[in-house]
TORPA-4810 file (N, C-alpha, C, O; in nm, 3 decimals):
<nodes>
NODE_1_0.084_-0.116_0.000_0.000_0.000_0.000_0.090_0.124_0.000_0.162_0.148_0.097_X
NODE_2_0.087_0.207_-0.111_0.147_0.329_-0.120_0.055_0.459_0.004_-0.046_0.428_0.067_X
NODE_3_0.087_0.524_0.008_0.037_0.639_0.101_0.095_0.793_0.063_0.216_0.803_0.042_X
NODE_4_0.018_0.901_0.056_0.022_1.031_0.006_-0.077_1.085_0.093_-0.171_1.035_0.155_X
NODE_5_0.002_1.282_0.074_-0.115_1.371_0.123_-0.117_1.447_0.031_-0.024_1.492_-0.035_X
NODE_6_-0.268_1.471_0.021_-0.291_1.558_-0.148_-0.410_1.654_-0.037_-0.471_1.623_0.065_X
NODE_7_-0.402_1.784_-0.120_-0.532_1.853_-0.077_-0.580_1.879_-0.259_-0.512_1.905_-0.359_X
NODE_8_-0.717_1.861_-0.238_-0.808_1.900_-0.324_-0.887_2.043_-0.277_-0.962_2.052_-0.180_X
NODE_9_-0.845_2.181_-0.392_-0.881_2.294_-0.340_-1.020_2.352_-0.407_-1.054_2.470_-0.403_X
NODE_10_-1.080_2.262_-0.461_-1.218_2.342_-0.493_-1.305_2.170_-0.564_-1.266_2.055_-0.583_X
NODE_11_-1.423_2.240_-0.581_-1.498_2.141_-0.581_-1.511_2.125_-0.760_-1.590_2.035_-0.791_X
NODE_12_-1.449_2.193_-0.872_-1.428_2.170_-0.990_-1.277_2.081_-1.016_-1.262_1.992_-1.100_X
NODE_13_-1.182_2.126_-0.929_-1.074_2.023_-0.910_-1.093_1.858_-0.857_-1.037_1.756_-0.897_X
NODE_14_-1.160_1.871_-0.787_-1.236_1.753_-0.744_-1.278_1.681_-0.813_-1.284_1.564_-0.775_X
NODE_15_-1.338_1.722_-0.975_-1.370_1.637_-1.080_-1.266_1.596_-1.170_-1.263_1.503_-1.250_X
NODE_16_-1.162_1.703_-1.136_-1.047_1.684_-1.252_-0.987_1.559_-1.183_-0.960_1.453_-1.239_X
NODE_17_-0.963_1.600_-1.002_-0.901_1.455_-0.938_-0.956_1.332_-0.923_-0.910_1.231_-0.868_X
NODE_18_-1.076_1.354_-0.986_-1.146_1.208_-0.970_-1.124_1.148_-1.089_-1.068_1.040_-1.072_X
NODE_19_-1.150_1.178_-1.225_-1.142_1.166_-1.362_-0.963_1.132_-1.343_-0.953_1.058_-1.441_X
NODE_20_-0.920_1.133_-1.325_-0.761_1.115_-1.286_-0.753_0.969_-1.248_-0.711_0.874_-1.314_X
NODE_21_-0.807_0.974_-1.118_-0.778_0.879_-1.039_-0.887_0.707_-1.113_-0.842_0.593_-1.104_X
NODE_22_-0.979_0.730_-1.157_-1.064_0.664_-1.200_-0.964_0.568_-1.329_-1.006_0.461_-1.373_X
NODE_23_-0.850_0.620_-1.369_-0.814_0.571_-1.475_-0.691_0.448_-1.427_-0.609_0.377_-1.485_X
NODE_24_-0.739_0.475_-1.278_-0.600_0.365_-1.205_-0.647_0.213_-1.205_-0.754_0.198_-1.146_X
NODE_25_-0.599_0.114_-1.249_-0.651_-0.015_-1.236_-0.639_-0.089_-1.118_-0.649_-0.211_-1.121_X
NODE_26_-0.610_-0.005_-0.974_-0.632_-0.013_-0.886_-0.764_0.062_-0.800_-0.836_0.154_-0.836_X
NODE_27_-0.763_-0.004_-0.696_-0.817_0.106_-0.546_-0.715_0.168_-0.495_-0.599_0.138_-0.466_X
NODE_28_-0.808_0.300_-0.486_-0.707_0.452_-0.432_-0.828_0.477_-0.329_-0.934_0.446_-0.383_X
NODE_29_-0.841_0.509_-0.234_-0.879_0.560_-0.076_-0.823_0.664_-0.043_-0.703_0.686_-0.059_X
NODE_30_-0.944_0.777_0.029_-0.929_0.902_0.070_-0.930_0.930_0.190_-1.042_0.981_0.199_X
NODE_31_-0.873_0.935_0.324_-0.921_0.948_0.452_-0.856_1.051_0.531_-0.742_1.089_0.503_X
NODE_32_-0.915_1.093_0.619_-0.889_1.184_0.726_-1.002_1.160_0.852_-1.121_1.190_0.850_X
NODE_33_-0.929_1.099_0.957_-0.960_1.099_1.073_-1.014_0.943_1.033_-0.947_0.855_0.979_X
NODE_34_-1.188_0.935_1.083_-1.248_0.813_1.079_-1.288_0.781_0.926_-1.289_0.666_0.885_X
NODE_35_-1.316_0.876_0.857_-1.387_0.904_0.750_-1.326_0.846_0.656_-1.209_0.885_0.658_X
NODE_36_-1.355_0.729_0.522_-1.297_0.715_0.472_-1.378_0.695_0.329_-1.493_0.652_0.316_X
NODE_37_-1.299_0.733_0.237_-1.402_0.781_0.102_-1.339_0.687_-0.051_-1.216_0.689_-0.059_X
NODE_38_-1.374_0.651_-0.105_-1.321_0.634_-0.292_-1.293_0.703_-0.346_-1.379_0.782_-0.385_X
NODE_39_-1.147_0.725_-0.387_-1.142_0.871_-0.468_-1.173_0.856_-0.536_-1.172_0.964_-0.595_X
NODE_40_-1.227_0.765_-0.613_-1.283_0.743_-0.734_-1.400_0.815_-0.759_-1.431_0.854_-0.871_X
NODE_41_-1.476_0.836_-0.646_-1.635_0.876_-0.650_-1.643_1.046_-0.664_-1.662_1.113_-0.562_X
NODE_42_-1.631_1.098_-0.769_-1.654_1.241_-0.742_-1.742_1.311_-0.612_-1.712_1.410_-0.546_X
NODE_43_-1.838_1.239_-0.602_-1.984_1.290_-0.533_-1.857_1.227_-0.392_-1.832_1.318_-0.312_X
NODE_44_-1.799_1.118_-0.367_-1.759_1.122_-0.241_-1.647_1.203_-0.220_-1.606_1.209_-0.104_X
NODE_45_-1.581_1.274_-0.315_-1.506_1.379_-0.260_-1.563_1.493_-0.241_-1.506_1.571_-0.166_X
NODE_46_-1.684_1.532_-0.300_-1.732_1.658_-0.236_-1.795_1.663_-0.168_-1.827_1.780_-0.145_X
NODE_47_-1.878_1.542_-0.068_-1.880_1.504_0.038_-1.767_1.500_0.123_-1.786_1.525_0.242_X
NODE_48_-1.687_1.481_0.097_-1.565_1.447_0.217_-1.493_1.599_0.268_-1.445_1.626_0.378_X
NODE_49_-1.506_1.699_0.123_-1.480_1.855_0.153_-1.375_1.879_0.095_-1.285_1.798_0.120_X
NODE_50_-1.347_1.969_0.018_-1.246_2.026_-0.060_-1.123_2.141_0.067_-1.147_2.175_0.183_X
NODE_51_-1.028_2.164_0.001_-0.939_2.250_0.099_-0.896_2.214_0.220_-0.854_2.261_0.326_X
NODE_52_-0.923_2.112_0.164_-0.808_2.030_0.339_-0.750_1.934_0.294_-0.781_1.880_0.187_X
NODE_53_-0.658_1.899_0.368_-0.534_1.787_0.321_-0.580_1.635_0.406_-0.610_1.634_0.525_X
NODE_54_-0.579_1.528_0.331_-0.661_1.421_0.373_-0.487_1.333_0.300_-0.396_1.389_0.239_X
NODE_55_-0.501_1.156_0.348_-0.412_1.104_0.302_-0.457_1.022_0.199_-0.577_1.000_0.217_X
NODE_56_-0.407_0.953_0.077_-0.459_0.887_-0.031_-0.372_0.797_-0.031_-0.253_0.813_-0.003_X
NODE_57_-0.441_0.670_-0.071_-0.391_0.561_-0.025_-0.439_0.432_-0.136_-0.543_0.373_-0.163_X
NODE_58_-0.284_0.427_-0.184_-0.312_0.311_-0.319_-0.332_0.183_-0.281_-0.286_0.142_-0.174_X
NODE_59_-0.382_0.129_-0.337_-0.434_-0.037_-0.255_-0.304_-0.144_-0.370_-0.327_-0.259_-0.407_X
NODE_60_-0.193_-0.076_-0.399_-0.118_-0.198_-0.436_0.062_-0.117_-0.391_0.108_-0.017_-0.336_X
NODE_61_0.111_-0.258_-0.470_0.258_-0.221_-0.443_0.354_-0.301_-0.564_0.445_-0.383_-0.559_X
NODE_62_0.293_-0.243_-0.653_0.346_-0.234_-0.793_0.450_-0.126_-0.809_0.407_-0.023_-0.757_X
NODE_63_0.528_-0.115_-0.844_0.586_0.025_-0.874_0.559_0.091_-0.968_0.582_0.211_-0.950_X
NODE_64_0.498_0.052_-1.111_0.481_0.094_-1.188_0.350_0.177_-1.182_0.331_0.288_-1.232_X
NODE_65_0.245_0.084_-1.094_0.122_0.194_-1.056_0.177_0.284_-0.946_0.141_0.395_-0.986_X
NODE_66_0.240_0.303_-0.835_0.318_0.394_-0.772_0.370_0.527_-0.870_0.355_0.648_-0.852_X
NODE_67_0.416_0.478_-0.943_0.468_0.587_-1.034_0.346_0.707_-1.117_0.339_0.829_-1.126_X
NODE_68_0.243_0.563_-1.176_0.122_0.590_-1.272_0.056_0.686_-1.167_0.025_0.795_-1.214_X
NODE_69_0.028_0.667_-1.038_-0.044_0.722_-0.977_0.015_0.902_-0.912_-0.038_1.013_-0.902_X
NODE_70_0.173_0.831_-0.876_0.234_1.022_-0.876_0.210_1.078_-0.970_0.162_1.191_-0.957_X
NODE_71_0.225_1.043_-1.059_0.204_1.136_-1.225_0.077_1.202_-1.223_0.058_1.318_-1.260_X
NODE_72_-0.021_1.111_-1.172_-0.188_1.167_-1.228_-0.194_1.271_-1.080_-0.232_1.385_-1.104_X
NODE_73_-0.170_1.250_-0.975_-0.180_1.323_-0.839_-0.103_1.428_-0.783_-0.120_1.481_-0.674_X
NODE_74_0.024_1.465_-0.907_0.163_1.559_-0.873_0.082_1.681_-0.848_0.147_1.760_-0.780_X
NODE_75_-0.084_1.742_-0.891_-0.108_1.914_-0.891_-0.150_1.900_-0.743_-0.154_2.008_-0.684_X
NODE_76_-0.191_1.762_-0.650_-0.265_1.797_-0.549_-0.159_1.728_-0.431_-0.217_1.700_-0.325_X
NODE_77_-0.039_1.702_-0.435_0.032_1.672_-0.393_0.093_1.811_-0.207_0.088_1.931_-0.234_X
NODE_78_0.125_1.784_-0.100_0.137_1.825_-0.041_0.295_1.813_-0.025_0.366_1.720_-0.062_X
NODE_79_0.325_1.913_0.030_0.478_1.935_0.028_0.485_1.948_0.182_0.391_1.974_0.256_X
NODE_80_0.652_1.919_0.228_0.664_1.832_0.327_0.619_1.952_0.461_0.595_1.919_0.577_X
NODE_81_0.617_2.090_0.408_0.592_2.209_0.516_0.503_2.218_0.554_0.492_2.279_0.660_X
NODE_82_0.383_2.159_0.487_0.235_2.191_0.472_0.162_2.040_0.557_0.045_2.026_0.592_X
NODE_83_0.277_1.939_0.573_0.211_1.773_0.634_0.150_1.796_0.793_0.069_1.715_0.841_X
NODE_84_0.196_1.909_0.864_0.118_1.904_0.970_-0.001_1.937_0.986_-0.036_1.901_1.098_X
NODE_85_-0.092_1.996_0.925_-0.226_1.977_0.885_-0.310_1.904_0.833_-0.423_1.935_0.795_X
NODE_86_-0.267_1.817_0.831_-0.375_1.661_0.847_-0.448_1.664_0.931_-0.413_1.649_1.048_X
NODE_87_-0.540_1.681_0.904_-0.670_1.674_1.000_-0.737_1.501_0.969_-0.838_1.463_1.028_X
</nodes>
């Protein structure tokens, strides 16, 4: 299982990151705190709330989807200054 923190900052990005993520031939998972969502599901990321940093979480350990998946996730990617706000 790979692991990332991405924030998604509006609820039109949210479609771009879902349409993204949808193209992974894996499961990718969205969570913060108890809550845990499909990134796959547009409607469950704008349920889950835009502008906050949540962790995403690949359901394999391929490297090649590791890679496939930084590529599609590099605009919502969190940088290492910004990781203490995980809520």
């Amino acid at each position: 299982m790979t692991r990332y923190i991405v924030n998604i900052p509006s609820v039109e990005e949210a479609s771009v990151f879902s349409a993204r993520i949808q193209k992974m031939p894996f499961d990718v998972d969205l969570h913060s705190g108890r809550t845990v969502i499909d990134a796959k599901s547009v409607l469950g990321l704008i349920y889950f709330g835009v502008g906050r940093n949540a962790f995403l979480e690949a359901h394999t350990d391929r490297k090649a989807d590791q890679e496939m998946l930084e590529e599609a996730v590099r605009d919502y990617l969190v940088q290492d200054d910004q990781m203490a706000r995980v809520i």
